[in-house]
Backbone bond lengths (Angstrom), bond angles and torsions (degrees), N, CA, C in turn:
res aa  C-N    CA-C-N  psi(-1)  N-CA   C-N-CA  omega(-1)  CA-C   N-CA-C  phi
1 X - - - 1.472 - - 1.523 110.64 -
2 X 1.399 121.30 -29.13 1.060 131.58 -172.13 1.550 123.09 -88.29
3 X 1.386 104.67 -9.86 1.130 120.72 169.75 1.808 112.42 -98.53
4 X 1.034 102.73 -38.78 1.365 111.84 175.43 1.742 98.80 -63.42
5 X 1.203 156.50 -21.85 0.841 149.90 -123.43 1.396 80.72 -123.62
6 X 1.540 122.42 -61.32 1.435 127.82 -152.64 1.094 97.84 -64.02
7 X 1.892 121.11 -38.81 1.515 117.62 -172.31 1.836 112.44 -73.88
8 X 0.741 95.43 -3.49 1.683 117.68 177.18 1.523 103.94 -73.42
9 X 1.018 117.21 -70.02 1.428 129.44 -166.10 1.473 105.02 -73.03
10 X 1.637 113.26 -39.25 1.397 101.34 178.98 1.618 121.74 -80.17
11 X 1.486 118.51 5.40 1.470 123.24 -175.13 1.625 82.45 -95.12
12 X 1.230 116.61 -45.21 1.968 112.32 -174.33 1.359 103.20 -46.30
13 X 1.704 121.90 -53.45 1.473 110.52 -176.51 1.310 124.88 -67.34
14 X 1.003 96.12 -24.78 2.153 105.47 177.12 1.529 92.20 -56.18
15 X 1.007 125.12 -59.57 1.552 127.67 -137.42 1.782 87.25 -89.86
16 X 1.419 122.19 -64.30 1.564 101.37 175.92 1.493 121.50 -46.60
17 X 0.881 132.37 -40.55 1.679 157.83 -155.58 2.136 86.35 -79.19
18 X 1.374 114.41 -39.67 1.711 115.50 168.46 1.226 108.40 -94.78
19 X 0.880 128.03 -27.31 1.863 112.50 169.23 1.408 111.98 -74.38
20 X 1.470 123.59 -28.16 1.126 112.97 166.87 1.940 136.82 -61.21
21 X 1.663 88.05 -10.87 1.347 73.88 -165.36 1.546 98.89 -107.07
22 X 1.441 112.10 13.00 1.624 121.80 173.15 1.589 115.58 -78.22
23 X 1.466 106.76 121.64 1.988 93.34 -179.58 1.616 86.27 -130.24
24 X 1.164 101.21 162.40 1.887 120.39 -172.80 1.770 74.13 -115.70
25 X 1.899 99.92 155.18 1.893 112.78 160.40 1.218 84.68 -134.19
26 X 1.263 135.70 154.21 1.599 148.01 111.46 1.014 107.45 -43.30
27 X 1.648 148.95 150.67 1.383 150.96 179.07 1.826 90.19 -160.82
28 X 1.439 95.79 111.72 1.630 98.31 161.92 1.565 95.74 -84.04
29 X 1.651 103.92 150.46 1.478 119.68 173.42 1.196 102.73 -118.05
30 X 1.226 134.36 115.23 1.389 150.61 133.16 1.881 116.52 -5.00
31 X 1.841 93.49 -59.76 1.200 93.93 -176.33 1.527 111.13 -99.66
32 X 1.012 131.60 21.90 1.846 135.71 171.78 1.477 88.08 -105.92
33 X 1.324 123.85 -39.44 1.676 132.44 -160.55 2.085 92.86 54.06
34 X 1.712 96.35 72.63 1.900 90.44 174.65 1.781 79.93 174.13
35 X 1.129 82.23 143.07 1.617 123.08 -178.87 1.579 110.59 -62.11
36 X 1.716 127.83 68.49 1.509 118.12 -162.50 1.686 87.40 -97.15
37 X 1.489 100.21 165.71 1.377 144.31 -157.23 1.434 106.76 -135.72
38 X 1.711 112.26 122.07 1.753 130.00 -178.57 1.302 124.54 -116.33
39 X 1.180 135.64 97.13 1.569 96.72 -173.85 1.431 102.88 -103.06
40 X 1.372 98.95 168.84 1.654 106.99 -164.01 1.548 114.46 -122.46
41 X 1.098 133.51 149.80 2.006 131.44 -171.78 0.996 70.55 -157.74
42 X 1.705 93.45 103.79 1.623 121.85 129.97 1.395 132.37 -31.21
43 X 1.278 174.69 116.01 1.495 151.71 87.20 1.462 105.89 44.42
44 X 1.514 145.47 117.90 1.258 156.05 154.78 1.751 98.55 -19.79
45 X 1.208 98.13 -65.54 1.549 114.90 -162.41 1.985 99.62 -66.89
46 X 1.437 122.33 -31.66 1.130 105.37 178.98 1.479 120.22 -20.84
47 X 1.357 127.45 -100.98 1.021 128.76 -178.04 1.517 151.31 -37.22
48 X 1.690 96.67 -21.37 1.492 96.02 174.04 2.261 96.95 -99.69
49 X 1.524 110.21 -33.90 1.290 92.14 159.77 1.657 145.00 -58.72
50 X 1.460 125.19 52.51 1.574 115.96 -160.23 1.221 119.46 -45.92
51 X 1.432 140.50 3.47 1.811 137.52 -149.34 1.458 87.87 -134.93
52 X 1.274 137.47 -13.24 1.805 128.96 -161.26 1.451 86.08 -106.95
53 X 1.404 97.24 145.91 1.663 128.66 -170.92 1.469 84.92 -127.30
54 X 1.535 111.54 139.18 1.354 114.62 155.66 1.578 113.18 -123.43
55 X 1.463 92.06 173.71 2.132 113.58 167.16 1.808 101.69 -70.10
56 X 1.506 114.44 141.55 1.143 126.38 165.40 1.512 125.65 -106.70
57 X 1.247 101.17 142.40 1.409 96.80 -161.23 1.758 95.83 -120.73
58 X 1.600 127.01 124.63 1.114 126.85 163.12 1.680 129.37 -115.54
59 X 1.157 86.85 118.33 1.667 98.99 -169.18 1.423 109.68 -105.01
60 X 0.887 116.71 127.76 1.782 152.87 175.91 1.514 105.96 -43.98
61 X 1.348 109.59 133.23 1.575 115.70 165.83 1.185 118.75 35.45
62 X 1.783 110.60 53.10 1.523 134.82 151.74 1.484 122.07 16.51
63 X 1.366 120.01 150.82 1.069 107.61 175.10 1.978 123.70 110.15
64 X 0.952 146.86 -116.78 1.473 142.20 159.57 1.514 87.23 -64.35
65 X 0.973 121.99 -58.79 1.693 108.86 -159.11 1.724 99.92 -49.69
66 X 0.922 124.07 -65.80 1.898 133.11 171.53 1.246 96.89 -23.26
67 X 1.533 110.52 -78.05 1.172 118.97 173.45 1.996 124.11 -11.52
68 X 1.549 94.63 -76.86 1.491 107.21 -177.95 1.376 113.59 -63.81
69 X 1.317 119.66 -27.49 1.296 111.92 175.16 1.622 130.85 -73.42
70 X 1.648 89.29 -47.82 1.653 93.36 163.43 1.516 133.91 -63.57
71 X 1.115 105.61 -23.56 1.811 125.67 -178.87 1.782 88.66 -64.55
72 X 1.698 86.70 -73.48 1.477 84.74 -163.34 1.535 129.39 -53.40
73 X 1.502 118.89 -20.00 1.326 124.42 -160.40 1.497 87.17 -93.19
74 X 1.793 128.35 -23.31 1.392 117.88 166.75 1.479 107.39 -42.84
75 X 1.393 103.63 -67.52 1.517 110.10 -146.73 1.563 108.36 -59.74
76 X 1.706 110.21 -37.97 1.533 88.54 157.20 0.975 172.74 -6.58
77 X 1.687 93.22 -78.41 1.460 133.70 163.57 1.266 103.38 -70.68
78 X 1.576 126.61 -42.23 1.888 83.10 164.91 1.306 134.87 -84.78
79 X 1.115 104.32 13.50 1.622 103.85 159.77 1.409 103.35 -112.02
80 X 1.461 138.71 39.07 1.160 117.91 151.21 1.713 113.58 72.71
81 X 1.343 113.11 35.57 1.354 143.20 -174.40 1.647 125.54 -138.22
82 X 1.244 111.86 17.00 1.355 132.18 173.68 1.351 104.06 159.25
83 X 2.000 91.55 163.10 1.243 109.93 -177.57 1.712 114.45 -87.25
84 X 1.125 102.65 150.60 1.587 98.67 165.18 1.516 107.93 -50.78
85 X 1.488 112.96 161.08 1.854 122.29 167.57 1.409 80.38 -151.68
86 X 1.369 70.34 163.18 1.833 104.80 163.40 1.871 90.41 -106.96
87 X 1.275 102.89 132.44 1.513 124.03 -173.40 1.524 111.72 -118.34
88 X 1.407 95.05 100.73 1.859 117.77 177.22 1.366 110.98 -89.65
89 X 1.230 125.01 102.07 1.615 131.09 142.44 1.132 133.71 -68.40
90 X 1.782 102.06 109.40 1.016 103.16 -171.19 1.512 136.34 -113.28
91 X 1.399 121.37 118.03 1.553 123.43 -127.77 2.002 103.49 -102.83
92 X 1.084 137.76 125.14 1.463 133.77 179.14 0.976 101.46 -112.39
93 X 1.824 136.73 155.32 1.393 143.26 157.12 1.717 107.94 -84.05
94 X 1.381 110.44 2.31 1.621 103.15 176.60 1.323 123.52 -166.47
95 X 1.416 94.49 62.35 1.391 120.38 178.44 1.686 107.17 -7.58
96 X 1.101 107.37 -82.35 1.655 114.17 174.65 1.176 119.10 -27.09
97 X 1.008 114.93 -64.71 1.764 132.28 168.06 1.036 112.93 -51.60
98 X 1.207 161.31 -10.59 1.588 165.37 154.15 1.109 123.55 -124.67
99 X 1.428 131.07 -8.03 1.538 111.48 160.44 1.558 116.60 -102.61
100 X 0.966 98.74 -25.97 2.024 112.05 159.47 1.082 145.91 -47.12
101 X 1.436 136.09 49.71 1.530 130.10 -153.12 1.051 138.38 -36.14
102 X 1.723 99.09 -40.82 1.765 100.15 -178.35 1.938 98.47 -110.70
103 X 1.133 99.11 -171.71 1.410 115.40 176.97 1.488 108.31 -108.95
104 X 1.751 107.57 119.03 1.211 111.70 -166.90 1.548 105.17 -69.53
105 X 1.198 122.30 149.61 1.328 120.47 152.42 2.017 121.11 -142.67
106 X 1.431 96.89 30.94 1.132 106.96 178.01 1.886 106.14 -98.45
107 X 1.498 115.84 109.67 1.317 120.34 -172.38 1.565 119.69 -55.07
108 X 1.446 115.62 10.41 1.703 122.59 -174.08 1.635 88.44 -92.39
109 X 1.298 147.14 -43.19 1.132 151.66 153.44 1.196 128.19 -60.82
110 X 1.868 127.44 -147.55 1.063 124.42 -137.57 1.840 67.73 -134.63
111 X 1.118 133.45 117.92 1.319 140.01 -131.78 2.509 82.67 -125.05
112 X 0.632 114.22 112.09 1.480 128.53 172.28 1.424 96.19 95.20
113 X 0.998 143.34 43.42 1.666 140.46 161.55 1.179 122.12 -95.05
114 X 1.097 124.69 175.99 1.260 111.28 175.11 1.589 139.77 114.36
115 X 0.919 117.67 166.17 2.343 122.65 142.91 1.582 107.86 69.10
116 X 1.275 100.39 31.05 1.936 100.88 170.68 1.584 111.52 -136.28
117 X 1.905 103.54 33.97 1.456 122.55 164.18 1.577 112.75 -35.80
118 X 2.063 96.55 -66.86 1.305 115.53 -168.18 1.134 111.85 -57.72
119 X 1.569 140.38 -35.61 1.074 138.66 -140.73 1.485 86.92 -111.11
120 X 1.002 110.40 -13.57 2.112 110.50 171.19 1.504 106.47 -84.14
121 X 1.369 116.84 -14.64 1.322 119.26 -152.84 1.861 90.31 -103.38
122 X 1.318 99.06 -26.84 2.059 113.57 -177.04 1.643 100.23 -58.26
123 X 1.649 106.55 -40.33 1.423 135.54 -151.68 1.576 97.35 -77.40
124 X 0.811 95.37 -46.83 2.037 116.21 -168.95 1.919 90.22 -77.86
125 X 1.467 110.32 -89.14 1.761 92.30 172.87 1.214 129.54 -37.50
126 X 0.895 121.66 -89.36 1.766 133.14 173.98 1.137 136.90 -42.50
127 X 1.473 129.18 -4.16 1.611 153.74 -176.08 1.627 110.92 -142.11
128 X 1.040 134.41 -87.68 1.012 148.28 -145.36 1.775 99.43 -89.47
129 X 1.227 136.60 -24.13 1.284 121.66 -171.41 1.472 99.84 -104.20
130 X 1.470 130.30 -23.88 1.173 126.35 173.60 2.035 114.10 -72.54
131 X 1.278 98.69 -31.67 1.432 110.98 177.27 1.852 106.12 -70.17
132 X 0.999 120.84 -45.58 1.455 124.68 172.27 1.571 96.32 -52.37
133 X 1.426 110.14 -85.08 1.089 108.85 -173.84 1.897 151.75 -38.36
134 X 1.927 84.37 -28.46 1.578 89.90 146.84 1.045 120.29 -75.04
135 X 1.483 120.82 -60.18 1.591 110.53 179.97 1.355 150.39 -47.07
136 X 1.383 105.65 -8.31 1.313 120.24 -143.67 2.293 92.11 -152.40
137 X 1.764 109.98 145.64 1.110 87.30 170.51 1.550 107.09 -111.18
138 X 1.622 87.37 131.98 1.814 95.65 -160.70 1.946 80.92 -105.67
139 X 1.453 117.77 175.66 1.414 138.91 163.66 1.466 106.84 -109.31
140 X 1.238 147.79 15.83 1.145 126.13 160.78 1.735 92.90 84.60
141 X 1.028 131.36 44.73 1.793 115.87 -174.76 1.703 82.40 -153.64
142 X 1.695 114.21 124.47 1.325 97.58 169.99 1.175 94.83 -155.05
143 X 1.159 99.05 145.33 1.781 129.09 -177.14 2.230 116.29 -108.75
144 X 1.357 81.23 143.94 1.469 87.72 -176.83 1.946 120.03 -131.23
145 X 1.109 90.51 157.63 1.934 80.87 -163.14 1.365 100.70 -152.51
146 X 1.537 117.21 130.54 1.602 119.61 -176.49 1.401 85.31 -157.79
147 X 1.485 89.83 161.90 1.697 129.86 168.01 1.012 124.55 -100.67
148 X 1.952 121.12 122.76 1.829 85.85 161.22 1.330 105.45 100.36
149 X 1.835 106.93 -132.93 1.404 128.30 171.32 1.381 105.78 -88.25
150 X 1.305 110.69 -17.79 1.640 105.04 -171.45 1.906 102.18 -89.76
151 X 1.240 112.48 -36.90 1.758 108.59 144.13 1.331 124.02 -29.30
152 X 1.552 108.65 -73.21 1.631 110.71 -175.52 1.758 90.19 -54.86
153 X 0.871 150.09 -71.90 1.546 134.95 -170.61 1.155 115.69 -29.75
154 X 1.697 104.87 -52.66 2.149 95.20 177.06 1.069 116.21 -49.38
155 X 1.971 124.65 -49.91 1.024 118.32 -167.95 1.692 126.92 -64.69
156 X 1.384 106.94 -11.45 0.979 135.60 -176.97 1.355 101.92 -61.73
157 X 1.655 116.64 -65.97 1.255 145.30 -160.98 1.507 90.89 -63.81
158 X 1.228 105.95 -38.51 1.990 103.46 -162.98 1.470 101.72 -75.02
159 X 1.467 124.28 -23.22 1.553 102.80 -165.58 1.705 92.74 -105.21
160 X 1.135 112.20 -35.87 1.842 121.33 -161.56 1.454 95.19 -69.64
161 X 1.219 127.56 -61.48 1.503 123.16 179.58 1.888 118.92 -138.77
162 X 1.778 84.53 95.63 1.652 87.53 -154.63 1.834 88.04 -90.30
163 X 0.784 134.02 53.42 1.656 135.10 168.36 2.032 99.47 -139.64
164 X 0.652 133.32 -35.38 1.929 134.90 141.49 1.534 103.00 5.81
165 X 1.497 98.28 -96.39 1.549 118.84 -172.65 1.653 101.37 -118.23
166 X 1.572 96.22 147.91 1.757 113.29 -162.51 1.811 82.18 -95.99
167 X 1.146 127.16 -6.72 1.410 104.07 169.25 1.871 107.19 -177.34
168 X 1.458 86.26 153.86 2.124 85.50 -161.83 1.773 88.26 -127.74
169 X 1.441 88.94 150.05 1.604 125.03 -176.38 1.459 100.22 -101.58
170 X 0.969 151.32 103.43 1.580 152.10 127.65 1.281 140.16 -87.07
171 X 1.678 106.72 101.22 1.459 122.26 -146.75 1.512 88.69 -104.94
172 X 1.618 124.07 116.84 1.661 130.10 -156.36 1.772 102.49 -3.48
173 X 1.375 87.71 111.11 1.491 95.71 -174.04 1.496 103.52 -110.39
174 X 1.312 112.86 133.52 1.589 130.36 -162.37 1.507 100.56 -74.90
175 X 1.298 123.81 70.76 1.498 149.51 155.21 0.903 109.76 -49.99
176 X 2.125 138.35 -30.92 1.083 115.33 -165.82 1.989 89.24 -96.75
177 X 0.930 130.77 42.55 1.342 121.48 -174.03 1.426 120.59 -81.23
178 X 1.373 135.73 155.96 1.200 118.03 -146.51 1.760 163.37 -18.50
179 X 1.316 119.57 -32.97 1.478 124.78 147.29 1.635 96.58 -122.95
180 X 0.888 134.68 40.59 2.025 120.41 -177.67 1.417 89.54 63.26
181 X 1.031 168.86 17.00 1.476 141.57 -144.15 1.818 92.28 -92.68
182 X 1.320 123.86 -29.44 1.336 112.13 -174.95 1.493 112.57 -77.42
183 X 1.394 94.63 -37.20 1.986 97.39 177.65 1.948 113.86 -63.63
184 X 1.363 85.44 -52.54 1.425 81.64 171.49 1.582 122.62 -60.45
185 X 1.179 123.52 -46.16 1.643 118.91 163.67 1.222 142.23 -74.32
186 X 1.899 102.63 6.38 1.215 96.67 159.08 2.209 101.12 -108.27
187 X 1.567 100.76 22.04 1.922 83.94 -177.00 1.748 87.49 -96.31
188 X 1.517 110.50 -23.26 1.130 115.74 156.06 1.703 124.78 -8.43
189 X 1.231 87.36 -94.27 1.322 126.25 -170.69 1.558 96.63 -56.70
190 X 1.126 115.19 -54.12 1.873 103.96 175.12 1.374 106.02 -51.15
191 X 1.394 113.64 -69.86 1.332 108.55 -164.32 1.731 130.42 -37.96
192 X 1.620 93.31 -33.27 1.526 112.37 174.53 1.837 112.33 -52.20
193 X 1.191 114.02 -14.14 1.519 129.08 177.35 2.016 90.64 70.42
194 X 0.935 126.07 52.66 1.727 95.88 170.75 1.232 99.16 -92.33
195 X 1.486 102.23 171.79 1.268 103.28 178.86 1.280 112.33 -140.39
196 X 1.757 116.20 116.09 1.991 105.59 -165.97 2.025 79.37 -127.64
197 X 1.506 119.04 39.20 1.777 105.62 -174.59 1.593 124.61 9.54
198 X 0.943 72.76 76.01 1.600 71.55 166.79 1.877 125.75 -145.34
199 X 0.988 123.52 -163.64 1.931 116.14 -152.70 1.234 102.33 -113.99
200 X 1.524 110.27 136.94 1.073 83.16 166.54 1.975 104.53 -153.11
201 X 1.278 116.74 124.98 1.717 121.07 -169.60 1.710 107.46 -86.15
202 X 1.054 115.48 138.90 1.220 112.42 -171.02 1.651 113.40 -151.21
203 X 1.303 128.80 90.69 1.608 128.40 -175.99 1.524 119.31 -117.61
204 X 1.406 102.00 169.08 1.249 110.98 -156.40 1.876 97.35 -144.33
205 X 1.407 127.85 143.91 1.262 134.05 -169.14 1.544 108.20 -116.09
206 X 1.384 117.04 -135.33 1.865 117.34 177.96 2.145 84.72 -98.10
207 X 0.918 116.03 37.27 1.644 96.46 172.75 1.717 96.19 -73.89
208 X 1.664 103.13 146.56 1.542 94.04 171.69 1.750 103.83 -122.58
209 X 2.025 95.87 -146.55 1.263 92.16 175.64 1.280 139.42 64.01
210 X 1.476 137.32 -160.12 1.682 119.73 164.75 1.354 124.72 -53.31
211 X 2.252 125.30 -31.54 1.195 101.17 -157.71 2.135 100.26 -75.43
212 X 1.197 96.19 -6.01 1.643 112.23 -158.29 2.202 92.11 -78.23
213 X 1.198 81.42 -51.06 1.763 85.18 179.01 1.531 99.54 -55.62
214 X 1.441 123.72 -70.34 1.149 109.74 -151.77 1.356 119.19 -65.58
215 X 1.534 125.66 -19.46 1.423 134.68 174.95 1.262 99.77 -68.92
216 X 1.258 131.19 -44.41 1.659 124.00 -170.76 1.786 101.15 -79.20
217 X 0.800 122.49 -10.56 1.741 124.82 167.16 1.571 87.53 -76.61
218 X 1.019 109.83 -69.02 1.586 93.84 -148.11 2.103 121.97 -69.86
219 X 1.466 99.55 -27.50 1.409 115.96 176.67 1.499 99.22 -59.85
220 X 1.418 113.83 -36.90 1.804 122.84 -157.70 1.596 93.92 -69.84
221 X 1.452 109.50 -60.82 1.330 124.78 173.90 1.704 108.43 -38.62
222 X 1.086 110.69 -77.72 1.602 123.11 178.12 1.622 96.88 -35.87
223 X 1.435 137.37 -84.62 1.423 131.57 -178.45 1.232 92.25 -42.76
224 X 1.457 137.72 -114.71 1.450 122.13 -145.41 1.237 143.18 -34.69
225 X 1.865 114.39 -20.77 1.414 123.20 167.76 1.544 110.10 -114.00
226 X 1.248 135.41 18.09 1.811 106.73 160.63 1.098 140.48 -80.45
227 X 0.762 118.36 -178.62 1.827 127.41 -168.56 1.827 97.45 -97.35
228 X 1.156 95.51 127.51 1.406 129.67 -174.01 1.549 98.74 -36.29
229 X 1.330 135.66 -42.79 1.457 132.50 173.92 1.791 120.35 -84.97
230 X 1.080 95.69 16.52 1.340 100.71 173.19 1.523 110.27 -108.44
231 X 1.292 100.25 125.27 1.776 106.09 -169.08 1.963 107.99 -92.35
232 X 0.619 94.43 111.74 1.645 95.91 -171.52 1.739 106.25 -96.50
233 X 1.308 125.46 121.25 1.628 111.57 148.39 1.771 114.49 -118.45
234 X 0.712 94.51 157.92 1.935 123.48 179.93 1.026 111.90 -95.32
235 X 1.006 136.23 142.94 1.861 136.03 128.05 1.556 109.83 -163.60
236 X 1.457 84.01 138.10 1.607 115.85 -168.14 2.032 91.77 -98.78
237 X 1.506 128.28 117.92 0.987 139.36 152.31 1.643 121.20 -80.99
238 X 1.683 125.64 71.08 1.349 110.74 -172.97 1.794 115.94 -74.96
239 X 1.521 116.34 1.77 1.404 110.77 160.83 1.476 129.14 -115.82
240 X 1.241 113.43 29.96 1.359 126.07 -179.42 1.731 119.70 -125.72
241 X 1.068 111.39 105.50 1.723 115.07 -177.64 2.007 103.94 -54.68
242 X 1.221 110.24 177.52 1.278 122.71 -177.67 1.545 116.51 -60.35
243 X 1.157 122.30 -42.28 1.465 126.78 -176.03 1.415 106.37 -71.93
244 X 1.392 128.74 -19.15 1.274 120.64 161.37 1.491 144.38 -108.53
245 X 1.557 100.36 21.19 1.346 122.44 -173.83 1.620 105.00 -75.94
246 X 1.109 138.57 4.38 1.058 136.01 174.44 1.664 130.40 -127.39
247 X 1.792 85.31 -20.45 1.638 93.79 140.79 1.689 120.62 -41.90
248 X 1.247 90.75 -69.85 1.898 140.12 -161.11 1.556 100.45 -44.82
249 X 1.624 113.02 -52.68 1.047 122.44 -176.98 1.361 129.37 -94.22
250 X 1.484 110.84 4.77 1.583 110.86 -168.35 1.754 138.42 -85.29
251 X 1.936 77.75 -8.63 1.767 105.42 -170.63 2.217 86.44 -71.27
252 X 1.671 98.79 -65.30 1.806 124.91 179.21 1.697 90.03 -26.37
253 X 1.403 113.65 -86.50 1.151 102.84 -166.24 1.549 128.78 -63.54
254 X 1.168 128.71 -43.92 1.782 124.22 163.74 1.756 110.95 -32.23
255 X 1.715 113.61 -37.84 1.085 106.99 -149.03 1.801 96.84 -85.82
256 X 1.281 113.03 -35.55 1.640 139.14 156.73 1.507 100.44 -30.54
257 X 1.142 110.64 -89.82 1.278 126.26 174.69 1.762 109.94 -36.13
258 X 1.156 134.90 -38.49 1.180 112.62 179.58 1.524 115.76 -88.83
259 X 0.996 119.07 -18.37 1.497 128.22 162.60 1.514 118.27 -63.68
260 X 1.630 113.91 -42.13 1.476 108.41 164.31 1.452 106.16 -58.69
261 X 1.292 120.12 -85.31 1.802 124.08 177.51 1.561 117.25 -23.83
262 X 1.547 110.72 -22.51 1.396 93.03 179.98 2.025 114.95 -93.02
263 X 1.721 95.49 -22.68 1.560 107.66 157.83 1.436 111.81 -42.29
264 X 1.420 109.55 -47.64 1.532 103.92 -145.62 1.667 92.32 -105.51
265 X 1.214 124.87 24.52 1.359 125.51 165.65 2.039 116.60 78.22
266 X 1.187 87.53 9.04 1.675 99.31 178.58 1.477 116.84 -67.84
């Protein structure tokens, strides 16, 4: 009983000791003109380390996703399998409307949606990463992670402004979204050879059909033309449907990701 007791009390401190290091901000945006919402997970070590700066990690459409990322990038790091982050959730009232670049008008979809990527992306530079960054001690190293539509946004992020984030998460990212215009402008952008090194995870589940074609065009493209400092990983999930490709893939990429960051001195 007495043992049961101690293990009792010591799961209570774990769990206060993690709620503590969770804070919610309100952030009015200027450029959304609307009242957005962040939540933030501290690093364990934040607080009793005062001199350590960490990498930030922002993950897409808040919530379990935050969740899975921060859990998981814990358990890592205590085995010496990732770095600590400070973990930003980042929350939209219209998904469609901000992770979507263009405006769909292909009738197999959601036909006028869409095309306020960039202006999420104004929101993310110009508001929201400078506000983290005062508040909080960040290193200048930041990582990004979406699902889905919130994928097609990374990829977005990776070709449109690849100095943003030092490395992007794309968990089956909806590439075939209204004309290709994002797939095609980011095989673009490879082909152009630039080179800003940086990471980038990219998977795919049993999706078939066009969204399956056009991701395997563009990943194929991406491996055969990048620039030598660009760290690329793959993975093809052939027993996992779409809603769990980012489960599926999250151990692959953290573990990717800490091997790049540890190259580059992070």
């Amino acid at each position: 009983m007495k043992a049961i007791l101690l293990l009792l009390l010591s799961v209570l401190s774990v769990e206060v000791g993690a709620e503590d290091t969770q804070l919610t901000h309100g952030i009015f945006s200027e450029i959304l003109n609307e009242k957005t919402k962040v939540t933030v997970k501290l690093p364990l070590s934040y607080k009793a380390n005062k001199n350590k700066t960490y990498p930030v990690f922002y993950v897409l459409d808040d919530g379990i996703n935050t969740e899975l990322v921060d859990s998981m990038n814990r358990r890592l790091h205590s085995s010496n399998g990732a770095n600590e982050h400070i973990v930003i959730g980042v929350n939209t009232t219209d998904r469609l409307r901000d992770f979507a670049p263009s405006v769909n008008m292909d009738p197999r979809g959601p036909v006028g949606e869409g095309g306020g990527a960039d202006k999420f992306l104004d929101y993310i530079e110009t508001e929201l990463m400078p506000y983290i960054n005062k508040t909080y001690r960040t290193n200048n190293h930041n990582v990004v992670a979406g699902h889905s539509i919130a994928g097609l946004f990374v990829v977005h992020a990776f070709h449109s402004r690849p100095n943003l984030f030092q490395a992007h998460l794309a968990f089956s990212p909806a590439v075939w979204w209204g004309a290709r215009e994002t797939a095609t402008a980011a095989q673009q952008y490879v082909i152009k050879g630039v080179s800003v090194g940086s990471f980038l995870y990219c998977n795919i589940g049993t999706e078939g059909g066009e969204m399956r074609a056009v991701y395997d065009n563009l990943t194929q493209t991406i491996l055969r033309n990048r620039s030598s400092d660009l760290i690329l990983y793959l993975d093809v999930f052939d027993n996992e449907n779409h809603d769990f490709t980012m489960v599926a893939g999250l151990y692959n990429a953290l573990k990717g990701l800490y091997k790049y960051q540890q190259e580059k001195g992070i």
